[in-house]
Every structure is written in structure tokens, then in C-alpha cells.
C-alpha positions as CSV (number, residue, x, y, z in Angstrom):
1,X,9.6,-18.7,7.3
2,X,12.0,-17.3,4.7
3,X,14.4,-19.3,1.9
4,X,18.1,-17.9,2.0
5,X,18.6,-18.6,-1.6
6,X,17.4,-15.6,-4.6
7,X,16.0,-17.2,-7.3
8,X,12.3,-17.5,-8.3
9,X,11.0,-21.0,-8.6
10,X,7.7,-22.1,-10.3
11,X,5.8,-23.3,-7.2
12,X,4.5,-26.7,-7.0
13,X,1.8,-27.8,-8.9
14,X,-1.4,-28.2,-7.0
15,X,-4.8,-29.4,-8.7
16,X,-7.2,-26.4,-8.5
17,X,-10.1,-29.6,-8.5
18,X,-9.5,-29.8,-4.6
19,X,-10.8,-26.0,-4.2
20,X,-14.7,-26.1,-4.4
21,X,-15.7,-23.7,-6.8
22,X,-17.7,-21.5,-4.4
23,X,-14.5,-21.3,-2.4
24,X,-12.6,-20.0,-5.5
25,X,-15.8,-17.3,-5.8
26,X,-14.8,-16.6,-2.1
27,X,-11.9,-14.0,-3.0
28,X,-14.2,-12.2,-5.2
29,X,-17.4,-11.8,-3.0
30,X,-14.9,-10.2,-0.7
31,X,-13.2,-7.9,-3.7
32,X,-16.9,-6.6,-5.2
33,X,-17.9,-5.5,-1.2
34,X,-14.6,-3.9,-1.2
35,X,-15.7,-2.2,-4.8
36,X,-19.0,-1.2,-3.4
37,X,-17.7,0.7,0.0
38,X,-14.8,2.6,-1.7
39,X,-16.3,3.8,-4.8
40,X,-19.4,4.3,-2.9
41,X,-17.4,6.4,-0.4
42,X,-15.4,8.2,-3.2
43,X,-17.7,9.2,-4.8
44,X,-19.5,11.0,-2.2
45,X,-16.3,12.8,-1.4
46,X,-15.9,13.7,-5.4
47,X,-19.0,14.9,-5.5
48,X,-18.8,17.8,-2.6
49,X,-15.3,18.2,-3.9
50,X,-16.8,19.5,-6.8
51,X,-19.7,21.5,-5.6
52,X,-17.3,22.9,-2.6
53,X,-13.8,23.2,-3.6
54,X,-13.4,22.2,-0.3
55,X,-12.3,18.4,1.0
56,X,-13.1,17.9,5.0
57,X,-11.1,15.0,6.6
58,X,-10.9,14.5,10.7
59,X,-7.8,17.0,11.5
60,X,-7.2,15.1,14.8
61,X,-6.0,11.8,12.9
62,X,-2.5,13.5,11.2
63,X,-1.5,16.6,12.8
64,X,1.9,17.5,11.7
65,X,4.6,18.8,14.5
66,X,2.0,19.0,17.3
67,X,3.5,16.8,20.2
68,X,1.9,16.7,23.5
69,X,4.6,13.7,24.7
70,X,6.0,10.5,24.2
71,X,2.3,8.9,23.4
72,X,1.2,7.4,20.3
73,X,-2.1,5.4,21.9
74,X,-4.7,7.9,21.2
75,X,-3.6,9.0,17.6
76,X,-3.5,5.3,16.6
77,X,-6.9,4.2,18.0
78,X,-7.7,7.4,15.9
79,X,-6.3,6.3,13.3
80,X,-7.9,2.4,13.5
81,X,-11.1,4.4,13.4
82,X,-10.6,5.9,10.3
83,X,-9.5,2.9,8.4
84,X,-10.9,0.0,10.0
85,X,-13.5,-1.2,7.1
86,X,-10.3,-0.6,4.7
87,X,-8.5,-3.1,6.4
88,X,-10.9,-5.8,7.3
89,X,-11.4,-5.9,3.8
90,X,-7.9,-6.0,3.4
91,X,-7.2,-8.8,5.7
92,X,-10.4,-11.0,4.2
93,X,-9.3,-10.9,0.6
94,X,-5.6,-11.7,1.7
95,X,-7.0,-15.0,3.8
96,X,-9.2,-16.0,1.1
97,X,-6.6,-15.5,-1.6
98,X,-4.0,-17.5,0.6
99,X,-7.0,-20.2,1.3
100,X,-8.5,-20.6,-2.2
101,X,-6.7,-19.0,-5.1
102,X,-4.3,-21.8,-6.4
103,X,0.1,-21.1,-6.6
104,X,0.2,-21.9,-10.4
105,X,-2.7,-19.6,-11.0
106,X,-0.9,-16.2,-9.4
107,X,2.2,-17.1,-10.6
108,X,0.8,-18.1,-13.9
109,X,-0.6,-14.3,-14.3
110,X,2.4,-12.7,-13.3
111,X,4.7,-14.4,-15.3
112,X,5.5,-12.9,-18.7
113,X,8.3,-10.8,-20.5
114,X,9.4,-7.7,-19.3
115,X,6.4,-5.6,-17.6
116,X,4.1,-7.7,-19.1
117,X,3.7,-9.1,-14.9
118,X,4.2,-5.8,-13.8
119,X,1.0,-4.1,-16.0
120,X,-1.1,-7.3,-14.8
121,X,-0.2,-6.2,-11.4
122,X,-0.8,-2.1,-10.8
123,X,-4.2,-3.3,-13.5
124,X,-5.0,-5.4,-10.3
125,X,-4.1,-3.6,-7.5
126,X,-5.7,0.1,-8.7
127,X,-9.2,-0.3,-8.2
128,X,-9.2,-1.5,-4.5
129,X,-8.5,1.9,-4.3
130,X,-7.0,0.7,-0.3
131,X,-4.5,3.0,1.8
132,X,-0.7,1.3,1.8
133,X,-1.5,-0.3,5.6
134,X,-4.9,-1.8,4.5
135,X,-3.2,-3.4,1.2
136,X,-0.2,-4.7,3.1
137,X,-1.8,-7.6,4.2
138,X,-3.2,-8.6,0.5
139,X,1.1,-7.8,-0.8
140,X,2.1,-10.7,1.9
141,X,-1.0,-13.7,0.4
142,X,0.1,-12.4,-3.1
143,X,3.7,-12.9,-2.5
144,X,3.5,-15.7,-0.6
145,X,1.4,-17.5,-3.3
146,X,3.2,-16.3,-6.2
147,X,6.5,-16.0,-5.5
148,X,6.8,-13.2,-7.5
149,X,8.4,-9.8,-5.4
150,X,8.1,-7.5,-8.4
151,X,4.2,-7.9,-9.3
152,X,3.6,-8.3,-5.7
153,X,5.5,-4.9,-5.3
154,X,3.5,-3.1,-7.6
155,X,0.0,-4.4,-7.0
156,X,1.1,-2.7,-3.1
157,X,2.1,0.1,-4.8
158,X,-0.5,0.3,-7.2
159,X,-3.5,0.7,-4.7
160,X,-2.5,3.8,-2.8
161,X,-0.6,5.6,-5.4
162,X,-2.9,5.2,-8.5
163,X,-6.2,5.4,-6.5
164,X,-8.7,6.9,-9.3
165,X,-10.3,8.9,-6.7
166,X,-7.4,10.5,-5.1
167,X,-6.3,11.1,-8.3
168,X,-9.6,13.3,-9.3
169,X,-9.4,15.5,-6.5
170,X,-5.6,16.3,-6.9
171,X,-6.8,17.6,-10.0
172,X,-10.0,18.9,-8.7
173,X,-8.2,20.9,-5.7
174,X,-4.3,21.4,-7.4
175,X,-2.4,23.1,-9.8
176,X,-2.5,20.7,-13.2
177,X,1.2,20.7,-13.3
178,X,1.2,19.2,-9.3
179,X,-1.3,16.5,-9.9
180,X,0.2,15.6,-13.2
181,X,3.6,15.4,-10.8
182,X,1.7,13.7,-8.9
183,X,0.1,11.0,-11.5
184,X,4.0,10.3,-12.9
185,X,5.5,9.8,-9.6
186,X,3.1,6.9,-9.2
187,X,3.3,5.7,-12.1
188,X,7.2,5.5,-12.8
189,X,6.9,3.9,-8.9
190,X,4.3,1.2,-9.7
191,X,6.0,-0.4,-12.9
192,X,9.5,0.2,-12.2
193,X,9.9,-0.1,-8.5
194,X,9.1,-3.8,-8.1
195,X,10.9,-4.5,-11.3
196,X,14.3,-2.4,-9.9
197,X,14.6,-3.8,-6.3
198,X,14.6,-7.5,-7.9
199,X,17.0,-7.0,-10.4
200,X,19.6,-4.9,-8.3
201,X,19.2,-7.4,-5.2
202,X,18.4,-10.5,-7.2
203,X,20.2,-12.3,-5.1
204,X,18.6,-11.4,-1.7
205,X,15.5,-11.4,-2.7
206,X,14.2,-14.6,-0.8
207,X,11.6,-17.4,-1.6
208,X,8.4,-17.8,0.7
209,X,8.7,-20.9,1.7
210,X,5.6,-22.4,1.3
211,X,4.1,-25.3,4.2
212,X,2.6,-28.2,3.0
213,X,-0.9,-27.7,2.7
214,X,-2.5,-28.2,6.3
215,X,-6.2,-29.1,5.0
216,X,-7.4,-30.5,2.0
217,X,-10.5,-29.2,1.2
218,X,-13.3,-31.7,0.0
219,X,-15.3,-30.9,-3.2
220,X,-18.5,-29.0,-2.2
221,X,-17.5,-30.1,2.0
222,X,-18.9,-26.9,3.7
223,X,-17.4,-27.8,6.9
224,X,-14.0,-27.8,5.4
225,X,-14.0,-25.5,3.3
226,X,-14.8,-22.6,5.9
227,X,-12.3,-24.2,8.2
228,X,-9.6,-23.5,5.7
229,X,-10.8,-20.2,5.2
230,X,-10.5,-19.3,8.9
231,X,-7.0,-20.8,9.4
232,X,-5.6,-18.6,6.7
233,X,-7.5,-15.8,8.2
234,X,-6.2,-16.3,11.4
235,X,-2.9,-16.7,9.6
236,X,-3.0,-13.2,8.1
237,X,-4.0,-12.2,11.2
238,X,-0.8,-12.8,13.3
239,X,0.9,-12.3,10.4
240,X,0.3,-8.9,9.6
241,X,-1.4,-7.0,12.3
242,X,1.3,-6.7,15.0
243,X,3.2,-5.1,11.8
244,X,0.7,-3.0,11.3
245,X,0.0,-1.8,14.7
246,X,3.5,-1.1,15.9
247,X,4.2,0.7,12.4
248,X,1.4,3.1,12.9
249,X,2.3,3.8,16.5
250,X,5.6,4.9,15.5
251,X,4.6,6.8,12.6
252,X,2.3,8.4,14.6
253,X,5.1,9.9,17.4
254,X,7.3,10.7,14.2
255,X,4.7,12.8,12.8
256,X,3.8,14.7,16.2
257,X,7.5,15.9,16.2
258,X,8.0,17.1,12.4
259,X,9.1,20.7,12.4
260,X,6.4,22.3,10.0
261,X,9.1,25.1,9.8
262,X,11.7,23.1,7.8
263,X,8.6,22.6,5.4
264,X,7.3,25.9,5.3
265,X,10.7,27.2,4.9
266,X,11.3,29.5,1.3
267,X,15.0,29.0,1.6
268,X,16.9,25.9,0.0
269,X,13.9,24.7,-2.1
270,X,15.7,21.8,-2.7
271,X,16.1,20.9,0.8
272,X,12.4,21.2,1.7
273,X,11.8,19.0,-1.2
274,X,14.0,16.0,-0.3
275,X,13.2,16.8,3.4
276,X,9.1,16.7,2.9
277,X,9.8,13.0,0.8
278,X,11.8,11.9,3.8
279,X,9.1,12.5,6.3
280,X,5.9,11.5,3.8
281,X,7.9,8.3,3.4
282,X,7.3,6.5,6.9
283,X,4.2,8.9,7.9
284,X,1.1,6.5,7.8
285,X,-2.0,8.4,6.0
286,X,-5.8,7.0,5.8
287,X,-7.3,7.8,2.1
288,X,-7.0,11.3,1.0
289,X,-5.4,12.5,3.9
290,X,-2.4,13.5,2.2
291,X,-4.6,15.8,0.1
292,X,-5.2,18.8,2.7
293,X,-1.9,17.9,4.6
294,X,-0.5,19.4,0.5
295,X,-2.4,21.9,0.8
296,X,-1.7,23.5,4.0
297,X,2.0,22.8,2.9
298,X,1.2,25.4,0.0
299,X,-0.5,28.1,2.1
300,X,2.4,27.5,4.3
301,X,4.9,28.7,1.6
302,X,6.6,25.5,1.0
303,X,7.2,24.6,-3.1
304,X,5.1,22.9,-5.2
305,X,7.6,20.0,-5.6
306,X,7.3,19.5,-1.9
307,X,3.3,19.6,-2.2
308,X,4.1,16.9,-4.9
309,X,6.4,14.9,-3.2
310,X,3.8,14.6,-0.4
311,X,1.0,13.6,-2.4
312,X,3.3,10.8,-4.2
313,X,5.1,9.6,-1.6
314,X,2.4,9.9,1.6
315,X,0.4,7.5,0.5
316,X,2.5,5.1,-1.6
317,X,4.0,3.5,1.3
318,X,4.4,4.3,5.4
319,X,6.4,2.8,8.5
320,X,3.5,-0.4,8.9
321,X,3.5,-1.4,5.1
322,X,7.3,-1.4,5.2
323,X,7.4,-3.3,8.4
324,X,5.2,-5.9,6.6
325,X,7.1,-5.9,3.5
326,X,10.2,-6.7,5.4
327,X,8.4,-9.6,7.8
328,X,7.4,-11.4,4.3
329,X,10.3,-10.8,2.9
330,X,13.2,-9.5,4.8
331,X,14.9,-6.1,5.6
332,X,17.0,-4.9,2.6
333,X,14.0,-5.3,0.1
334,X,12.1,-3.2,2.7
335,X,14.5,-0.2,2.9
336,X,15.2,-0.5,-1.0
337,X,11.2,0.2,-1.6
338,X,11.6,3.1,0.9
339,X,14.7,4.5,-0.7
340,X,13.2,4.4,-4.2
341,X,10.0,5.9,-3.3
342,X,11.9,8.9,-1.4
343,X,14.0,9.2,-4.5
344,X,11.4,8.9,-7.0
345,X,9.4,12.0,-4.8
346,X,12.4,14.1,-4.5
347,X,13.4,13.9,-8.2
348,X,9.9,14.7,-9.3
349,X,9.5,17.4,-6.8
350,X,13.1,18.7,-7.5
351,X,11.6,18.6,-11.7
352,X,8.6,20.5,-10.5
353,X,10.3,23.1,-8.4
């Protein structure tokens, strides 16, 4: 459930005594085997990068403009494939930080002055290094515990946009002046999207409205302890994965019907640049995905501000992760993250070009 009214209040105080302390450790067993698969996974893929010049992903996941019909089933069981460790990390840490990871604490570390919330946040959310579906579900348990849209915001943000590895092999595989493009857009989106959409709709930015607490969890009480843990995941479950799975399905029939020739297209540079941040806004990429999709942009003829714009703006958010951002918090905040991420792609493409 969602509070009408806009402002932020301190959330009840609630004794961090009643968490046992291996349920507080919970959150971060979850965050070091998250650590351990993606860096592990990166840098495998840096590693050929470097050696090849070359970066192989499965080309039957995305496939810009090739429909074959009014189906979006096989692309997204595809696309599960391809991400499905990503987001059952995803969905653990969000249950165990909803269980176990006290209000006052989260709200606590996002409170400050100015950005000082907002640096805490993208410092956070960087190294989980998770696509903008698979960190949806963590945005909605930091929200909903925190209270705080703009952190939340750019922790979401944070993941995709400033992942170190994608990051390495824009610059391994691009033109310095795209991947620095690149490495602005994401920046200028992480610490001043958040901050923008609460301040121009501070008053429809609504509260999560938090239930009372449905089990108290004895000190060092196994039992109950494990039976929080699985009602919040269950929770973030229903919560976030009919979201998720109807996003993708549409973003994968918008993607079938994209007209590569718009994007390809030498005339009106301006218009393929605003045109390729309109389509990488909703499209729903797995990690590095956007990187060849660039690429074959480039080879294609499009500009580099559209190669940019792709790179900034494909994996910084997509159809699911807005769909989840409006369940937790409601539609306008939603469409103002997707309008300032288009607009943050086409004016750094449009610089570039």
C-alpha cells in the first residue's frame, strides 16, 4: 500500500536487539556470493576482451527489428536464461534486507545534506554490478525501508549504469570520447536523477506505508528467524516478479519491431540520437548486452551520440524496472525517471555528435 501525502517521515523506531545478529549477517552472506559470481564472471569476459578485441554475447536474446509475430514467450524465457543467477541474487538480498536490516538504520545512512545520501547510495549500489531488472527488486526493500526515493533512486541507477566492468570494456572496445560519454551520462544520472524527481514532484512522491511488523524475531530463535526471512522473501516475490515478467515481455515485442533503419540512418543526426534514447529507454538488456548492440549501431552508420545514448541509457533502466518503480511508488515518479534518463542520453549524445 501507498500514503497519499509527500513528505518524508523518520520511520518508527524499532530496537535492532530483536534481529539476532546472524540474521543481520544474513544480507551480507547474500551480497559477498553476489560479489563472488559477478566479478568472477567479469572478469573472465575482461580478460578475452582484452586478448580478442572481440566481446561474444548470445545474439538470440536482443535482436533488434527482427519480428516473426505477435510473440514475446520464447525471447523472454531467453532472456530469464541469461539473467536468472542475477536476479535470484537480486530478490534474496532485497528479502533479507526487508527481513533483517532495521528502518532507522537505512534511513539513518541516507540521510544527510545535499548529496551527501545520494554519494552513500550509487557508493552502494555500484559494485553489485546487477542489470536494472535484477536490481529492481533490491530499489523496492530499500525504499520501502528507508523511505528515502532519491537514494533509493540512485542506488537502482547506480548498479547498471556505473558497473565497473561494463565500464572497462566500453573503453576497451570504444572510441575514448564515447565511453567517457558514456561514464558522464551515468554519472550526472545517478546523483542528480533521484535528487531531481523528488524535488520537482515533492509533493507526489508517496510514503511506503510500512505494516506492523508480522513476526518478532526471538534472539538467537532459529525457527523464527528463518520464518521471517521466508515471508519477506515470499513478499518480494509477489511483489516484484509479475513486474518484472510482464515488463520484459513487452520490451521484448517492442524490440522485435524497432526499425534498424531509422538508427542507421546518416540524415537528421539529431533525430537518430533522440530516437536511439527513446527505444534504449524501455528495451530490457542482460549485462553487457548493450555493448555489441553499440557496436553494430556504428558499423551500421549511425553517430556516435547514438552509440552513446545506447550504452547510457540501455542499461540504466528498461520497461520491468519502471513497472516496479511505479508499483512501489506510483506512476508519475516512474515516467519522470524515464523522461530524465531519455533526456540525459539525448543531450549527451546530441554533445557528442
Amino acid at each position: 500500500m501507498i500514503a497519499s501525502t509527500g513528505r518524508v517521515r523518520t520511520p518508527d523506531a524499532e530496537p535492532t536487539s530483536a534481529v539476532p545478529r546472524v540474521a543481520i549477517l544474513l544480507p551480507g552472506l547474500f551480497l559477498a556470493g553476489l560479489f563472488f559470481y559477478k566479478w568472477k564472471a567479469s572478469l573472465v569476459v575482461i580478460e578475452k576482451v582484452w586478448s580478442s578485441g572481440v566481446l561474444s554475447v548470445r545474439p538470440d536474446v536482443v535482436s533488434l527489428g527482427q519480428g516473426e509475430g505477435l510473440t514475446a514467450a520464447v525471447p523472454t524465457l531467453k532472456y530469464f536464461s541469461v539473467i536468472w543467477p542475477a536476479l535470484v541474487f537480486g530478490i534474496l538480498i532485497s528479502a533479507a534486507v526487508r527481513a533483517f536490516v532495521p528502518r532507522e538504520w537505512l534511513f539513518r545512512l541516507f540521510s544527510g545534506k545535499t548529496f551527501r545520501g545520494q554519494f552513500k547510495a550509487t557508493a552502494a549500489g555500484t559494485p553489485l554490478m546487477l542489470c536494472s531488472c535484477c536490481v529492481a527488486p533490491v530499489f523496492s526493500a530499500v525504499y520501502e525501508q528507508s523511505s528515502r526515493l532519491a537514494p533509493s533512486l540512485a542506488l537502482m541507477l547506480a548498479s547498471p549504469s556505473l558497473n565497473p566492468a561494463a565500464l572497462v570494456l566500453t573503453f576497451l572496445l570504444f572510441s575514448p570520447k564515447i565511453a567517457a560519454t558514456r561514464l558522464l551520462m551515468a554519472a550526472v544520472a545517478v546523483l542528480f536523477g533521484g535528487f531531481v524527481i523528488e524535488r520537482v514532484l515533492a509533493k507526489r512522491v508517496p510514503l511506503p506505508m510500512h505494516k506492523e511488523q508480522e513476526l518478532r524475531i526471538a534472539s538467537g530463535d532459529p525457527y523464527n528467524t528463518l520464518r521471517a526471512f521466508f515471508r519477506s522473501l515470499w513478499y518480494m516475490v509477489v511483489r516484484t516478479m509479475p513486474a518484472l515478467v510482464v515488463g520484459v515481455m513487452f520490451s521484448m515485442l517492442f524490440v522485435q519491431y524497432v526499425p534498424k533503419e531509422l538508427l542507421a540512418s546518416n540524415g537528421f543526426r539529431q533525430l537518430v540520437v533522440a530516437a536511439t534514447a527513446l527505444i534504449a529507454v524501455p528495451l530490457a538488456l542482460p549485462t553487457f548486452f548493450e555493448i555489441p548492440l553499440a557496436l553494430g549501431l556504428l558499423a551500421a552508420g549511425a553517430p556516435a551520440g547514438a552509440a552513446a545514448a545506447l550504452l547510457f541509457a540501455g542499461p540504466a533502466v528498461n520497461f520491468p524496472s519502471l513497472l516496479t518503480v511505479a508499483k512501489s511508488t506510483n506512476w508519475r515518479i516512474a515516467i519522470a525517471l524515464a523522461v530524465f534518463v531519455w533526456a540525459v542520453a539525448t543531450g549527451g549524445g546530441l554533445l557528442l555528435s
